[in-house]
C-alpha positions, 0 to 999 in steps of 0.5 A: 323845928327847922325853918323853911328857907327864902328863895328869890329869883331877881333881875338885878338891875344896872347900879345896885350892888348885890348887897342890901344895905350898907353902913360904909360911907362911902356907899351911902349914895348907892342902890341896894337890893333891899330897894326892890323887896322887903327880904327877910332878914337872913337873905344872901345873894347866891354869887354877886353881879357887880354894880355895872352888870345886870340879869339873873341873881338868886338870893336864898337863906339857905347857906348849903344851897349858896354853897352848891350853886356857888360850887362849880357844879352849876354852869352860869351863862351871860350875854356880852356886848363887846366892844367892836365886831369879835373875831373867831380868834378871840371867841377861841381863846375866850373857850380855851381860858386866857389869863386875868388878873386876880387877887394881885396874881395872873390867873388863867381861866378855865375852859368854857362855852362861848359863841357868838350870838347871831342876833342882839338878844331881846333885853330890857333896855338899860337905865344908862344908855351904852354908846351907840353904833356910830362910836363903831360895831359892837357885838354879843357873845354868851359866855358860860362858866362854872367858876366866877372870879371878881369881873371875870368876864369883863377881864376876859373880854378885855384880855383878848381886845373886845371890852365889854359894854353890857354884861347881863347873866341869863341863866343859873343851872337851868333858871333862866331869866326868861321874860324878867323885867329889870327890878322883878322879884319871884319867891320860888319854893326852890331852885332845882 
């Protein structure tokens, strides 16, 4: 009899690593997954956020849908707060791909779908507050990619002079975090 797959839809929050538990050392003092929820034993987080980002992670015990999503068929979108006021110069290199470090090697970056937002977006606050408008402006942009190399955005943003301060994934294909709450967990039947 084939056994039906876990699915959860999760706001991750900021300082957990996208794992549930680990046995290194080293990590013994940091936050996992496995805080939020009693996850069934086989459970993987569909593409990881790292431990200073936050926002919308799936976890599944299905391995081809891990696949698909993982796949760069499946646009992932984020919100950025960056460091300083964003020039129009700097979001048109973002679209047309500027190069990174990756795996000791330059990368270029695909094209992709970035703008400017014209409000700050209606977020949770965070735990560990990021500086504030007296250390200068700060601005937000959503950047959607259908590839994920580790850090990808913040590299990004570094690359053309605005690092980023805050950086929270809001949508998967077409889940959305919507209203989450930082540390909710939603058992979904599928995602698509």
């Amino acid at each position: 009899m084939l056994q039906k797959s876990s699915n959860f839809i999760i706001y991750k929050p900021y300082g957990f690593l996208s794992q549930f538990k680990s046995n290194d050392s080293k990590q013994q003092k940091k936050r996992f997954l496995g805080e939020l929820h009693d996850f069934p034993e086989n459970i993987m987080a569909i593409g990881r956020l790292d431990e200073k980002s936050e926002g919308l992670l799936l976890l599944t015990t299905d391995g081809k849908i891990s696949d698909y999503i993982n796949s760069q068929k499946v646009d992932k979108e984020y919100y950025a707060q960056v460091d300083g006021d964003i020039t129009v110069e700097a979001i048109e290199q973002l679209k047309s791909g500027v190069e990174i470090g990756f795996e000791g090697r330059k990368y270029k970056t695909k094209s992709c779908n970035v703008f400017k937002l014209s409000d700050v977006p209606s977020l949770p606050v965070r735990s560990k507050k990021i500086r504030d408008e007296r250390h200068g402006p700060t601005s937000w942009i959503s950047v959607t990619l259908n590839e994920g190399k580790f850090r990808q955005v913040r590299k990004m943003t570094s690359a053309v002079g605005y690092p980023t301060l805050r950086l929270v994934r809001v949508r998967v294909g077409n889940i959305h975090l919507n209203n989450m709450q930082v540390g909710d967990v939603v058992e979904v039947n599928k995602f698509f």
